[in-house]
C-alpha positions in Angstrom: 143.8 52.0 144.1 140.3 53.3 144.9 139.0 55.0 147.9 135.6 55.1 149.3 134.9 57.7 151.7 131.3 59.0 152.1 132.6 62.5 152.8 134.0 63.6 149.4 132.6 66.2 146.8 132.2 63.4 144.6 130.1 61.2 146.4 128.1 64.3 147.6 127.4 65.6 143.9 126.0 62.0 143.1 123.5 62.1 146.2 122.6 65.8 145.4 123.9 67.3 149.0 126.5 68.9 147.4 126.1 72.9 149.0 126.4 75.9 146.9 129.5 77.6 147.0 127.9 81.1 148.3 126.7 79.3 150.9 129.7 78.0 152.5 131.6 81.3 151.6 128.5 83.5 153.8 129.0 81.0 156.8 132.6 81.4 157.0 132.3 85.2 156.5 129.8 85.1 159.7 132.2 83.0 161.4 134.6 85.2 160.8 132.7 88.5 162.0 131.2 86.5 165.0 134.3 85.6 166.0 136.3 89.4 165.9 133.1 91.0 167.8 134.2 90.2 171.0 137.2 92.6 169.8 134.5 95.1 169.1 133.3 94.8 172.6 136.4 95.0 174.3 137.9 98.0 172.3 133.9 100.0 173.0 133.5 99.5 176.6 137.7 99.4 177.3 137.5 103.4 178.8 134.5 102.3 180.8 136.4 99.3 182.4 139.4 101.5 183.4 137.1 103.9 184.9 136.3 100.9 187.7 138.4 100.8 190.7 140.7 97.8 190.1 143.8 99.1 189.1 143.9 98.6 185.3 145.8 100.6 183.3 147.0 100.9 179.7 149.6 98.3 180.2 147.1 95.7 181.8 144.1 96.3 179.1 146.4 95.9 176.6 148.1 92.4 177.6 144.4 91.5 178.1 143.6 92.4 174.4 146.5 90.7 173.1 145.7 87.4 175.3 142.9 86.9 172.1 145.6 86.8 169.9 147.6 84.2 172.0 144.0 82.1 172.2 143.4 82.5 168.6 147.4 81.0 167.9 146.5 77.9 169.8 143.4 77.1 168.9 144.6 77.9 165.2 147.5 75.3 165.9 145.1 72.4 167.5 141.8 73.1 164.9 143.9 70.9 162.4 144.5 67.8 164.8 141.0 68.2 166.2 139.3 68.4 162.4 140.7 65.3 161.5 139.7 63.6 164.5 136.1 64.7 164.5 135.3 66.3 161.1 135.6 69.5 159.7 132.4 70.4 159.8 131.6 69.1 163.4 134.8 71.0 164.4 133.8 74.4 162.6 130.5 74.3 164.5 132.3 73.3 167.7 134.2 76.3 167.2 131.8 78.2 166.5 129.5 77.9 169.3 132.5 77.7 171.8 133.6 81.2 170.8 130.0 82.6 170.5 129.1 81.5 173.6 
């Protein structure tokens, strides 16, 4: 039984729009550190937030820090559905440029 499907490596190598490897490898990696900087934000300007007269303390800044971690576990859980609903690549950029933003 043979498959057609535009989207495989195959069918890419034969059109010549197959990327390099180091490519793909160096946009993930700057996914990946786009995506942990908003951890580097919060852990830099955390003494400066409980400075502010709203009440936060250590408890309270630190369920907010975990609440990424409970936002990365869903998204992480639904990325699969939604990838093979709309494409990886058009979910990766999604991503991307929800988290970014």
């Amino acid at each position: 039984m043979t498959t057609t499907h535009s989207g495989t490596a195959a069918e890419a190598a034969k059109t010549g729009r197959l990327r390099p490897a180091w490519l793909v490898i160096l946009l993930c990696w700057l996914i990946v550190v786009l995506d942990g900087y908003d951890l580097i934000v919060y852990g830099t300007t955390l003494p400066h937030i409980m400075r502010e007269p709203w009440g936060l303390d250590g408890t309270a800044a630190g369920f907010m820090g975990s609440l990424v971690f409970v936002g990365a576990l869903f998204g992480a859980l639904g990325a699969g559905d939604i990838a093979d609903r709309l494409g990886r690549r058009n979910t990766v950029l999604a991503c991307g440029l929800v988290f970014t933003v």
